[in-house]
N, C-alpha and C positions, 0 to 999 in steps of 0.2 A: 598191841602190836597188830592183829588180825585187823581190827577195823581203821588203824591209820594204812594198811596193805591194800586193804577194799577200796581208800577215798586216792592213794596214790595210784595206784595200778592205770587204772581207767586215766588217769591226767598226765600222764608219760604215756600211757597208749596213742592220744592225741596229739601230743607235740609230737612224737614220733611221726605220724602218717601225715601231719601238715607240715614236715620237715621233709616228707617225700616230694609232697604233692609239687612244692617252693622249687626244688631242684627241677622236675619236669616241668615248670613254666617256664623257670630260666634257660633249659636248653633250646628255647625258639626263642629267638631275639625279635621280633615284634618294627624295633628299632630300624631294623636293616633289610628286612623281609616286607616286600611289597606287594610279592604273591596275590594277596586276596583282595588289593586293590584294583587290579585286572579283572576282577567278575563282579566288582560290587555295580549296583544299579541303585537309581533312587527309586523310591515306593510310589504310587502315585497312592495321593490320600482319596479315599471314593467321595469323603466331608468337604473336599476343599474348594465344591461348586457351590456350597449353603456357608462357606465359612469368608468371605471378601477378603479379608488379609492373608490367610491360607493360599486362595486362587489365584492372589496378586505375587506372592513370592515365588507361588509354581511357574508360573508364567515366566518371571525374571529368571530363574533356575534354568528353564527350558530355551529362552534366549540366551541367556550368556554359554549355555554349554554349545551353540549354534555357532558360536562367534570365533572369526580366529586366533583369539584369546581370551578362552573362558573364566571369565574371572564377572563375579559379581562387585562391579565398583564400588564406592563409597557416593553416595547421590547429597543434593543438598550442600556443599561444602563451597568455601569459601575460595578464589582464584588462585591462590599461594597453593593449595591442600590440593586442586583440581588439577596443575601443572603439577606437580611432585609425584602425583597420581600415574599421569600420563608420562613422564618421563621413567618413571621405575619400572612402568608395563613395558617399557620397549626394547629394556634393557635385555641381551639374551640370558642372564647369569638368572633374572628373577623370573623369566620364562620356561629355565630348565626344566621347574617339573609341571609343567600345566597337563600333560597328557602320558597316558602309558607310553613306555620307549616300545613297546614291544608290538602293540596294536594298534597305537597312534589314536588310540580313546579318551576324547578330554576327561579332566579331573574336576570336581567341583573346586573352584575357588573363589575365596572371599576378601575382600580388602575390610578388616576391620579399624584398624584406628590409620590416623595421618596424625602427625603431629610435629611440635619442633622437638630437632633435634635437643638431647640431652648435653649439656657444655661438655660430658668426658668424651661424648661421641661426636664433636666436632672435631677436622684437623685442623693441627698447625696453616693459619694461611690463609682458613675457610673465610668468609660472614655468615656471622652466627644466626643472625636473621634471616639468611638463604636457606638453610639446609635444614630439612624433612625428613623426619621418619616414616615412612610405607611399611604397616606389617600386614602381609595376605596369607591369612588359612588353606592350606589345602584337604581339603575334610577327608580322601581317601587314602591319603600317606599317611595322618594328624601329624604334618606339618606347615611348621610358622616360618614365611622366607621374611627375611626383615631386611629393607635397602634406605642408604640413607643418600638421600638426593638432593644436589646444591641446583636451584632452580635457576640463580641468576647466573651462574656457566652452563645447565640445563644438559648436567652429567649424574649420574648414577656414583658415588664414592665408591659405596661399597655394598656387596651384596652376602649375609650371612643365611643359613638354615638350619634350623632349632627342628633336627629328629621329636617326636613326641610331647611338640609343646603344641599350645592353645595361645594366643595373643588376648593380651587384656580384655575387658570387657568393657 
C-alpha cells in the first residue's frame, strides 16, 4: 500500500496543477483579444544582408506594409488567379482587418493560396469556372479571411474569417 501511495501521490499531484494551469489559460480568450497585436513589430534579422532570400522577403514585408493595402500578394500566378486577387483586395469586407482600428497600424498580410472554387462553395446560378477562392493570412490577429470571387461578374460572393486558423500550405 505505502509504495502504490508513493508512485500515486506525486501523479494526482500533477494532474492536479495542470488542471489549474488549463483553466488560467482558458480565462484569456486569445480568440477575441487583439491587445498585443497593437505593439507587435517585426524583427529585423542583422543575417538577412548575407542571406539573399531572407533580404528579398524583408524588403517585400517593408513594401507591402508601405502600401495602402498591406498585404503580401500571391506573384507568378496565372490571369484568372491575378483578377480574383485583385477583386477580393477591394472588397471592403476582406479589408476589415488589414490594420489596428485603434492606431491605424497596418498588419502584416499574406495571400496564400487562390484557387477554384470547391462545387459545395459555389452558388446556385454561379459558373463554376468563374469563381475563386482568396485565402489571406493575417499574421498579428492569426487570422485566415477567405473570399470567394466570381471574376466574370468581377464581384466578391462572400467574404468569411476563421479566428485562429492558418490557410493551407
Amino acid at each position: 500500500m505505502n509504495e502504490s501511495f508513493r508512485f500515486l501521490f506525486p501523479c494526482i499531484l500533477l494532474i492536479l496543477l495542470a488542471s489549474c494551469n488549463n483553466q488560467q489559460q482558458a480565462d484569456h480568450n486569445t480568440a477575441t483579444d487583439t491587445s498585443y497585436a497593437a505593439t507587435s513589430y517585426i524583427n529585423s534579422d542583422p543575417a538577412d544582408s548575407s542571406i539573399a532570400i531572407v533580404s528579398a522577403r524583408s524588403k517585400r514585408i517593408d513594401s507591402a506594409l508601405a502600401q495602402p493595402v498591406p498585404v503580401l500578394f500571391l506573384q507568378n500566378i496565372d490571369n484568372n488567379k491575378a483578377l480574383a486577387q485583385i477583386i477580393a483586395s477591394n472588397d471592403p469586407r476582406f479589408r476589415e482587418t488589414l490594420f489596428d482600428k485603434a492606431s491605424g497600424k497596418p498588419y502584416l498580410n499574406e495571400v496564400f493560396n487562390i484557387y477554384a472554387a470547391r462545387p459545395q462553395e459555389i452558388p446556385a446560378g454561379a459558373d463554376a469556372s468563374s469563381v475563386y477562392r482568396v485565402e489571406m493570412y493575417n499574421y498579428a490577429l492569426n487570422l485566415t479571411t477567405v473570399s470567394l470571387v466570381d471574376i466574370s461578374a468581377q464581384q466578391v460572393i462572400a467574404v468569411n474569417t476563421l479566428p485562429q486558423t492558418q490557410p493551407d500550405l
